[in-house]
C-alpha positions, 0 to 999 in steps of 0.5 A: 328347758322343760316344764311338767304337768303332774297329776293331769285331771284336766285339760291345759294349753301350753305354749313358749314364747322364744326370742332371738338373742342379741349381741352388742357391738361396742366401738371406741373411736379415738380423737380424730375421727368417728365409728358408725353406727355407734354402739349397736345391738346385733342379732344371732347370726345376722351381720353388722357394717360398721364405717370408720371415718377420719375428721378433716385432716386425719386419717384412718391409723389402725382398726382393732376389732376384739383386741386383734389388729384388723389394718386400717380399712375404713369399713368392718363387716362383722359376719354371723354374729355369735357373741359380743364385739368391741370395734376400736379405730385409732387416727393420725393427723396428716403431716406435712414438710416445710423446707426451709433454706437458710440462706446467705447473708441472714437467717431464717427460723426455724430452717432445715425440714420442718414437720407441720400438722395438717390444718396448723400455722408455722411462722418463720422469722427472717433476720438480714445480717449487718449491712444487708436487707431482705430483697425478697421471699421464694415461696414454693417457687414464687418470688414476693416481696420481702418482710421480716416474716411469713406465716403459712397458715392452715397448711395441707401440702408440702412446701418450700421457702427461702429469701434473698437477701441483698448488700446495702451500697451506697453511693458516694459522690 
């Protein structure tokens, strides 16, 4: 830009005010977890730290960073910023499995391998066939006494769980 005097009969002073331009980074953080800082103003050239951090039972799924798929590291260094960025992180609940043997003389639902989302509940439902009754419960290797159900709760870890279950005999004098 340029600015002219014309038909100068007088002294003027002249001066320019410049500012630096400023560019904003905009994130989107899906359920599960946050970006900070927040959407953030960056100087031209100066360089911006953003930290991705997953809730309690999430991790870190996938970091986006203007549309490109930048793995799912939990720090972003924006170098040199020139322009406009978006940051955009997605997250994914921990899975756990619950193996549940079904074993003889009854029943155990739901059985078989059984994912189970972090932080949630599974009950299971334990049923002895006619003539039988459940003797006792196996639960990751730890033998307790038997009830017609269970409940892992808030469930963070693999697990495993069975029952025994034992005849009715009588005794006849």
């Amino acid at each position: 830009d340029s600015y002219t005097f014309t038909d100068v009969r007088e002294n003027h002073s002249f001066s320019a005010i410049f500012n630096i331009y400023s560019y904003e980074i905009t994130t989107n953080a899906g359920n599960g977890g946050i970006i900070t800082p927040a959407t953030s103003f960056v100087n031209y050239g100066d360089d911006v730290t953003l930290h991705i951090l997953p809730d309690d039972c999430y991790f870190i799924d996938s970091v986006w960073v203007d549309g490109v798929y930048h793995g799912n590291d939990s720090e972003i260094i924006l170098q040199n910023v020139t322009d406009n960025h978006i940051v955009a992180a997605t997250f994914a609940k921990y899975e756990y499995t619950i193996s549940v043997t079904d074993a003889t003389n009854g029943n155990i639902g739901p059985n078989g391998n059984i994912l189970v989302l972090c932080g949630d509940d599974l009950t299971l439902n334990i049923a002895p066939e006619n003539g039988y009754f459940i003797d006792s419960l196996i639960v990751d290797d730890d033998t307790i006494s038997g009830a017609d159900s269970y409940t892992f709760t808030d469930v963070r870890d693999d697990h495993s769980f069975s029952a025994i279950f034992d005849i009715y005999s009588y005794q006849i004098t």
